[in-house]
C-alpha positions in Angstrom: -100.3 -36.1 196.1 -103.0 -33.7 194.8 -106.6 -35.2 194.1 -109.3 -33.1 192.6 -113.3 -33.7 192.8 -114.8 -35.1 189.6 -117.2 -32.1 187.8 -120.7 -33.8 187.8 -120.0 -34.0 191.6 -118.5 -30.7 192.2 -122.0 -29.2 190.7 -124.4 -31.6 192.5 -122.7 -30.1 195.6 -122.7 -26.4 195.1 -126.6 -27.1 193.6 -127.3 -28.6 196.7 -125.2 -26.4 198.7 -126.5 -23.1 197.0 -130.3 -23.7 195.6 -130.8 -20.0 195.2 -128.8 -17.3 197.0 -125.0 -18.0 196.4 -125.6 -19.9 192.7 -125.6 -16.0 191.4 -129.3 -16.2 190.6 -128.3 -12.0 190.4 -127.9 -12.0 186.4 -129.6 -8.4 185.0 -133.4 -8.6 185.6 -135.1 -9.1 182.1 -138.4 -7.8 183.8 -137.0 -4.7 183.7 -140.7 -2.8 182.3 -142.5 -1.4 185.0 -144.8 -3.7 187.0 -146.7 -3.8 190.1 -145.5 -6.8 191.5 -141.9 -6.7 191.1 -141.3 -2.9 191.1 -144.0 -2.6 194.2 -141.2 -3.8 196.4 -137.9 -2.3 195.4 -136.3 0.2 197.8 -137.4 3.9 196.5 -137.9 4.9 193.2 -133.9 4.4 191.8 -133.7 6.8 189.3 -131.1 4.7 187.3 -132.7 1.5 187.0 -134.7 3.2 183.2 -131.1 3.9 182.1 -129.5 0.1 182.9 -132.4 -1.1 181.0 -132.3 0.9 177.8 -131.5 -1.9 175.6 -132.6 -5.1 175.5 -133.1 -8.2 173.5 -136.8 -8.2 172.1 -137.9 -11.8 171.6 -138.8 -13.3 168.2 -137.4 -10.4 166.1 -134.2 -12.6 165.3 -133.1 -13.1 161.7 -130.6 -15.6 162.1 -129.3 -17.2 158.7 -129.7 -21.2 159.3 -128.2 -22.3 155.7 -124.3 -22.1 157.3 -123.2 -23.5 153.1 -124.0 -20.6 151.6 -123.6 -17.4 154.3 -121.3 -17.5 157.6 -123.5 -19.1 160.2 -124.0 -16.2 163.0 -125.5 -16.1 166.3 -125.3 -13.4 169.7 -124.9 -15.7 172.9 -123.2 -15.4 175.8 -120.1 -16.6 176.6 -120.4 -20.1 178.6 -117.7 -20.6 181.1 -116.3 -23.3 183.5 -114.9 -22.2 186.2 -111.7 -23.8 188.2 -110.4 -23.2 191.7 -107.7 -24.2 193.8 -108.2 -25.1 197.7 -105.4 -24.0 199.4 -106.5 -23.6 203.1 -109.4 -23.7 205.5 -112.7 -26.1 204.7 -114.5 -27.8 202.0 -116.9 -25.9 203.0 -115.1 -22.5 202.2 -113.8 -23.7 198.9 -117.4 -23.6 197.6 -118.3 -20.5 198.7 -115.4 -19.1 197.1 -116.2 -20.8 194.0 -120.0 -20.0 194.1 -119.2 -16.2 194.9 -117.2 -16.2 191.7 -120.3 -18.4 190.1 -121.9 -15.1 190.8 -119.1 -12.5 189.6 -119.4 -14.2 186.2 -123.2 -14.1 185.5 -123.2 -10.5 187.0 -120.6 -10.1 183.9 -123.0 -12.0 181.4 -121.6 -15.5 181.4 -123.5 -18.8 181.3 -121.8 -20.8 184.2 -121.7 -24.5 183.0 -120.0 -26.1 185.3 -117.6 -26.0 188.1 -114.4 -27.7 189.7 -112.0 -27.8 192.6 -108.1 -28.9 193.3 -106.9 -29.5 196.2 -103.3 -28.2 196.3 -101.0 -27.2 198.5 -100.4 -24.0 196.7 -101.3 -23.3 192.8 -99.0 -24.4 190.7 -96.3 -22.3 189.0 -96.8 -23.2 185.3 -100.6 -24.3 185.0 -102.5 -22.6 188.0 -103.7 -26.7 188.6 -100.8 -29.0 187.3 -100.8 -30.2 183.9 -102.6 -33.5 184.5 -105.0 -31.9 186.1 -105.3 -29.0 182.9 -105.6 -31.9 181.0 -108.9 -33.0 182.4 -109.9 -29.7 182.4 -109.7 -29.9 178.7 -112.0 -32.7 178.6 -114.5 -30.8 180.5 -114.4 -27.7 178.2 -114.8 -30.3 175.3 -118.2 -32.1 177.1 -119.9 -29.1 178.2 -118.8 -27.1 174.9 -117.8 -24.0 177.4 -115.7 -21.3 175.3 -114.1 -19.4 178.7 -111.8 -21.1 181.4 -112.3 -18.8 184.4 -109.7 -19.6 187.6 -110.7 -18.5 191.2 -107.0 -16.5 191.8 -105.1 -14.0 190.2 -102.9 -16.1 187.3 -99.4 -14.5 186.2 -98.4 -13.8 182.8 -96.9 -17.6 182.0 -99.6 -19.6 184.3 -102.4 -17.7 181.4 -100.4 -18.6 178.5 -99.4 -22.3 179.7 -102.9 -22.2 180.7 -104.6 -21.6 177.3 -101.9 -23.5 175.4 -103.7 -26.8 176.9 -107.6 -25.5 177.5 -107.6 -24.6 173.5 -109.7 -21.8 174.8 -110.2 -18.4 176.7 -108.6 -18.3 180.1 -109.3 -15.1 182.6 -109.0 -15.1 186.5 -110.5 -13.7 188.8 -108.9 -9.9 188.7 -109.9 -9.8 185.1 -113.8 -10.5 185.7 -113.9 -8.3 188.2 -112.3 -5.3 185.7 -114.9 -6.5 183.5 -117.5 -6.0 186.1 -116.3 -2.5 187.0 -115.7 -1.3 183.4 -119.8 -2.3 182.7 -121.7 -0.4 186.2 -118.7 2.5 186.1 -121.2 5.7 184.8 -119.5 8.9 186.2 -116.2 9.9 184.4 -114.6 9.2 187.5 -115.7 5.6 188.1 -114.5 5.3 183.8 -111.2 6.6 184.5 -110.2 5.0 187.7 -111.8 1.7 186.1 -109.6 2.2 182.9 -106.7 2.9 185.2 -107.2 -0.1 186.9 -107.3 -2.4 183.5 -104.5 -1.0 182.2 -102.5 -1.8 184.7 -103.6 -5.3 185.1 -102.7 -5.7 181.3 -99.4 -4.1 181.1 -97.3 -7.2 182.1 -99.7 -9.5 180.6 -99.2 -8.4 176.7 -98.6 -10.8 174.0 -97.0 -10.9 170.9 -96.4 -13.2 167.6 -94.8 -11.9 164.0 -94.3 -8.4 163.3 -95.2 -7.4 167.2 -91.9 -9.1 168.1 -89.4 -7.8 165.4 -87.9 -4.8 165.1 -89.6 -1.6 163.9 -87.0 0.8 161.7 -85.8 4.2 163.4 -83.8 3.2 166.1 -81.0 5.8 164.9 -81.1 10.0 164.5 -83.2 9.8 161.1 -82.2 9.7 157.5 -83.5 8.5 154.2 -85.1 4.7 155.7 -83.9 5.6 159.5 -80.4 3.9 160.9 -81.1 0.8 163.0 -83.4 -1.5 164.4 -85.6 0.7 167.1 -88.4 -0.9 169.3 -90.2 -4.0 168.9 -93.9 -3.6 168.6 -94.6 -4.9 171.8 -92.5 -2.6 173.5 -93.7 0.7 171.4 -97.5 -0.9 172.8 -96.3 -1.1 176.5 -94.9 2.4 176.0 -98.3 3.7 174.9 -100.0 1.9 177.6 -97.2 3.7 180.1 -98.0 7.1 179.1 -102.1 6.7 178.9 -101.6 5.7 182.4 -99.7 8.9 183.4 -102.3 11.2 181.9 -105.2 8.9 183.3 -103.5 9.5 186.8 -103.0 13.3 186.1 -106.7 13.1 185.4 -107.9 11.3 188.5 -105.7 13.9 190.4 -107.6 16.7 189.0 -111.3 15.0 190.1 -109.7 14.2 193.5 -109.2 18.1 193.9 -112.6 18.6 193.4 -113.8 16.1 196.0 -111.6 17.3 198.1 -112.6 20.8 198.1 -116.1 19.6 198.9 -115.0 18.0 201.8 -113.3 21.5 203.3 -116.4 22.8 202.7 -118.2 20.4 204.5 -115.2 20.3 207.5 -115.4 24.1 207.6 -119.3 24.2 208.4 -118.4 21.6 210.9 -121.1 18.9 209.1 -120.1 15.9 210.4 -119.6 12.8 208.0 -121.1 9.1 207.9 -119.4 6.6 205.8 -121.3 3.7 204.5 -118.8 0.4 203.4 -119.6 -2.7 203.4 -119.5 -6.3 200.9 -120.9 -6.3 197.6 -124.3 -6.8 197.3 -124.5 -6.1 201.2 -128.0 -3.8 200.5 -125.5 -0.2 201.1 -127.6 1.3 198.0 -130.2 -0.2 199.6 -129.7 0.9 203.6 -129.1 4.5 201.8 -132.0 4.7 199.8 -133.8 3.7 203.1 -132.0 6.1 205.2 -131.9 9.4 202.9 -134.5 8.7 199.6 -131.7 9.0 197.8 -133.2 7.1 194.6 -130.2 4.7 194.4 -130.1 2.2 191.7 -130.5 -1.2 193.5 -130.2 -4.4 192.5 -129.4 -7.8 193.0 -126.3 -8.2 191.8 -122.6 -7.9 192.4 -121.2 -4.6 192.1 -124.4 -3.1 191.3 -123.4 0.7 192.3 -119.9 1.5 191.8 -119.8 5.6 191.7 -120.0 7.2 195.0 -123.5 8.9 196.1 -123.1 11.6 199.1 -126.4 12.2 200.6 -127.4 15.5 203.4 -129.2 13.5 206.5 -130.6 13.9 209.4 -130.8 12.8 212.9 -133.7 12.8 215.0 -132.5 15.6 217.0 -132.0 17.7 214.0 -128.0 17.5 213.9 -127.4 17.4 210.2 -125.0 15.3 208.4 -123.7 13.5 205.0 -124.1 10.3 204.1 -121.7 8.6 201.9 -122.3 5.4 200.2 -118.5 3.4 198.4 -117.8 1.1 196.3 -118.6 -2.3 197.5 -115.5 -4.8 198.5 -115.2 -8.7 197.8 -112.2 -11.1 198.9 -109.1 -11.1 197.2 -110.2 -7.4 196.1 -108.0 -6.4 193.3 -105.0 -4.7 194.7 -105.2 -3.0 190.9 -108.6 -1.2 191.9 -107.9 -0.9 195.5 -104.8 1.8 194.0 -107.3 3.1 191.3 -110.3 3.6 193.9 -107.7 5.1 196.5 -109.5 8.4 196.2 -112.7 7.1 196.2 -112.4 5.5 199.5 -111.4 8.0 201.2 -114.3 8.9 202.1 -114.3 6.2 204.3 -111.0 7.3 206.3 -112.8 10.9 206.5 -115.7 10.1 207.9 -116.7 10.5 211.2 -118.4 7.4 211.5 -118.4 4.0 209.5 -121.4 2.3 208.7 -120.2 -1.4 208.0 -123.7 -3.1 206.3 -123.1 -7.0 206.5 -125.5 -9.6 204.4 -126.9 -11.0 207.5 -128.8 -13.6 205.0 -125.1 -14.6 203.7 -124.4 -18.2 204.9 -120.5 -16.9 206.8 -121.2 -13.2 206.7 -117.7 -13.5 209.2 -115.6 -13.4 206.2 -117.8 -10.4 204.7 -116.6 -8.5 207.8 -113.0 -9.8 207.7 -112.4 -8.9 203.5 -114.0 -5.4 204.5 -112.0 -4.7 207.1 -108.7 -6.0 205.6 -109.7 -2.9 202.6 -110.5 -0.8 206.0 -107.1 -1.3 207.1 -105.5 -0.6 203.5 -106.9 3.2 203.1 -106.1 3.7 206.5 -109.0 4.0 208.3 -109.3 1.8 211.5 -109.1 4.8 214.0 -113.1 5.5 212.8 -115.4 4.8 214.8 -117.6 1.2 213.7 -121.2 0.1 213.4 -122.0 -2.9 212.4 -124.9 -3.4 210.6 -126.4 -6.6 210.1 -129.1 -6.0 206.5 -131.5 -8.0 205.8 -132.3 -9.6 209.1 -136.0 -9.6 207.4 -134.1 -13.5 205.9 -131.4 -13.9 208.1 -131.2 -17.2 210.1 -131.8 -16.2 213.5 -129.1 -17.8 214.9 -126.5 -16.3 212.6 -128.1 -13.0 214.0 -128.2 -14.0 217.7 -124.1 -15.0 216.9 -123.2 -12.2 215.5 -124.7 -9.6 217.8 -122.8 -11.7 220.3 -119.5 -11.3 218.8 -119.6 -7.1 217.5 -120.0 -5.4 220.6 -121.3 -2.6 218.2 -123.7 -4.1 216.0 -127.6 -3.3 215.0 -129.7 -5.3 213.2 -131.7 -3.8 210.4 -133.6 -4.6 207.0 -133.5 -1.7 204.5 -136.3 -3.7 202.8 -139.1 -3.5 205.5 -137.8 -0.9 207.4 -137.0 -3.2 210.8 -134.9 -1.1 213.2 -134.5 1.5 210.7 -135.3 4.0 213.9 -132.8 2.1 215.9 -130.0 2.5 213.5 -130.7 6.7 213.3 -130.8 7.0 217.2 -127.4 4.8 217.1 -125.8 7.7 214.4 -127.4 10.4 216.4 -125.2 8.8 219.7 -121.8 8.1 217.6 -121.4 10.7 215.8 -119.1 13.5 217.7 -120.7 16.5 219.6 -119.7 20.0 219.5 -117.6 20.5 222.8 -118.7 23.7 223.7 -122.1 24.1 225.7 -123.3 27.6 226.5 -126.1 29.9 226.9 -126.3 32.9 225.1 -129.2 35.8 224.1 -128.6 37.1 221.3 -130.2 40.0 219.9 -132.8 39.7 216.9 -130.2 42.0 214.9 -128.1 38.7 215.1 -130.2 36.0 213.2 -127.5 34.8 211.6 -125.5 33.7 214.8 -129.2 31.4 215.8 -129.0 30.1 212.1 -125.5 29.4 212.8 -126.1 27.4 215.6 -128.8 25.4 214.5 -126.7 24.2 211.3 -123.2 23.9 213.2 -124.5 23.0 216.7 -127.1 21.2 218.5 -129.6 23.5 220.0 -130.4 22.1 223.4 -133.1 25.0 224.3 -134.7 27.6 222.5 -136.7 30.9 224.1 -137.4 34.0 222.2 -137.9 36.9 224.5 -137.7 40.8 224.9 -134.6 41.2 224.2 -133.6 38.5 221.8 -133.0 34.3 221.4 -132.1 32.9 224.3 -130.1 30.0 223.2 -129.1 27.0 225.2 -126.6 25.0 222.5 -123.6 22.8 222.3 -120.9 24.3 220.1 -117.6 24.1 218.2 -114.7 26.2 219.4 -115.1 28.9 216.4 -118.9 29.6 217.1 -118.6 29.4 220.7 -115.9 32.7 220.7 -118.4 34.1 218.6 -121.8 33.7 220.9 -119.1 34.8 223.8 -120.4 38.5 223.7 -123.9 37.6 224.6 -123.4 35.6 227.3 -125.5 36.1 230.4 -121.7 36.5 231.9 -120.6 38.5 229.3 -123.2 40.5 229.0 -123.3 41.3 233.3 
């Protein structure tokens, strides 16, 4: 027998459970004009933030007709959702934060969340998502808080949306769909648009309706004539087949940009610059631990999904080794699997790198199932051979015993606050240890008529020793293969 929590109850608990972090308190800044005390202590000067913040709602310029008898009675709002969920497995406990992470999915979208419940099921039901009883009082809820949008923690088929709507009388998305909403909003670079649009598409394909004309059939089924011979395809279908071929050419298109990247990333192999990958949860501070590490001038904000294009940065170490630093798309639970095919390219620069920068919301009340969704994505683009560090942001809020348990548990873990800069130094000394060295150490002088070979070796190799003399550089340096045959010649052995 399935039971569900009453609403009014279901809110006092996440409002008690959530005052401020998890209750999505991450809808778009309206202070977005420049000011001391708010932009004094964002993370660098991120470049994009004007550019988010190009239009906006001036107050008190309204002109909003109030006589609704004699002109249609208009007004720009946003929508005002309830949102449902269905506990499955695992706690109470991890039933809210489920619910209160998609709380904050749909006010990063620009919904009003009015109120919230749970079901506990054993699984979702196959007609309904919650059972029809159970829709039923769901209906009553929509009617009491006047909410226009039903939005269900899960991914709903086809039937369980229609079945759905047929009872709410109102909107119904799930989860997938906010999330396409949320990508198709932050996606800037033609990439991001395509690989978003890809992604939408696809989610919509099997979910198209039709009524009237969309489900008789259209004329020219046969070879021609005067009014064509035969019943041909249904509206619906001609639709789907539209949809089908926009999706090829998308993909053709994505290709083409995935040449490009990868191009760059030959480049980057040749000269033998080693690569950092930075993943991590959404709204983890990456933008933030990049801006930190690199000045980059990434946009940065509190909210989900903030930064969705991939930013690749030139770094250094404090030994001088040079490298890139890559900052990816942010992940979530249930991620999806739509985007994770669409971003495939994207996050490959995560199974490229040489080194994986996991950034972990230390301040998050479980970050444990931050580091499992990540890792489960990690695992899809086929990257667990990487190397891994673990770092824990925002330790600067963290609980201190969350910390102390979770350097406990990841053997490879540093904590950090891109905010304040706390173990900022750490973290680069950590990168400068991981990442891989040239194999080759030699000594070699090489004659001022060869400067390029000692620039060579400073960009591709770590320069142990340095001693210009007589008769040329005398180089002590750790080396790749390639640049090693070519330092052979000069040689103290060599040259004996």
């Amino acid at each position: 027998m399935t039971s569900s929590s009453s609403p009014s109850q279901d809110a006092k608990r996440l409002a008690h459970a959530y005052p401020e972090g998890l209750r999505a308190d991450a809808l778009m800044e309206e202070d977005v004009a420049w000011s001391h005390e708010i932009d004094g202590e964002r993370d660098g000067d991120q470049f994009d933030r004007s550019e988010r913040a190009a239009l906006r709602r001036v107050v008190g310029l309204s002109t909003e007709l109030e006589d609704v008898t004699e002109v249609e009675y208009r007004q720009l709002r946003l929508e005002r959702v309830v949102l449902v969920g269905v506990w499955t497995t695992g706690t109470a406990q991890d039933a809210d934060n489920s619910l209160a992470e998609l709380a904050a999915l749909a006010e990063t979208a620009g919904a009003l969340v009015l109120d919230g419940v749970i079901q506990r099921r054993d699984k979702p039901d196959a007609a309904t998502y919650i059972g029809s009883g159970k829709a039923a009082e769901l209906r009553d809820i929509v009617l009491e808080t006047g909410a226009d949008t039903v939005i269900c923690d899960g991914e709903l088929s086809p039937g369980q949306l229609i079945q759905l709507e047929d009872v709410v009388k109102v909107k119904v998305i799930d989860r997938t769909a906010l999330i396409l909403d949320i990508f198709a909003q932050h996606a800037k670079s033609r990439e991001g648009k395509a690989q978003v649009a890809l992604a939408q598409m696809q989610y919509m394909l099997p979910r198209l309706r039709g009524w009237g004309q969309s489900l008789s059939r259209q004329m020219g089924g046969g070879r021609g004539g005067l009014a064509t011979r035969g019943p041909g395809e249904t509206k619906i279908e001609t639709d789907r087949r539209r949809i089908r071929e926009k999706m090829a050419k998308m993909r053709r298109e994505i290709a083409d940009m995935k040449t490009g990247r990868e191009i760059k990333r030959q480049e980057r192999r040749r000269n033998k610059v080693p690569s950092v990958a930075i993943a991590g949860y959404t709204n983890a501070g990456k933008s933030s631990l990049l801006n930190r590490l690199t000045g980059a001038g990434v946009l940065v904000e509190n909210a989900l999904f903030a930064t969705l294009d991939p930013t690749v940065r030139r770094a250094e170490t404090p030994s001088g080794r040079l490298y890139t630093l890559a900052d990816t798309v942010g992940f979530v639970r249930h991620l999806p699997h739509h985007l994770v095919e669409a971003f495939r390219s994207t996050m490959e620069e995560v199974g490229d790198s040489d080194l994986i920068l996991h950034v972990v919301d230390g301040s998050h009340p479980v970050p444990e199932e931050q580091l499992a969704a990540v890792r489960e994505v990690i695992r899809d683009v086929g990257a667990t051979d990487v190397p891994e560090i673990v770092v824990i942001n925002k330790a600067d809020a963290a609980d201190p015993l969350v910390l102390q348990r979770l350097l406990r548990v990841e053997k490879r873990a540093i904590a950090v606050s891109a905010r304040t800069g706390q173990g900022i130094a750490e973290l680069l000394a950590l990168i400068d240890d991981e990442l891989p060295r040239p194999s080759a150490e030699i000594e070699a002088l090489v004659p001022y008529t060869h400067g390029k070979l000692v620039a060579r070796a400073h960009t591709e190799g770590e320069v142990i020793s340095e001693e210009h003399t007589a008769e040329g550089t005398l180089l002590k340096v750790r080396v790749h293969e390639e640049l090693a045959s070519d330092l052979a010649p000069y040689t103290p052995i060599s040259a004996g």
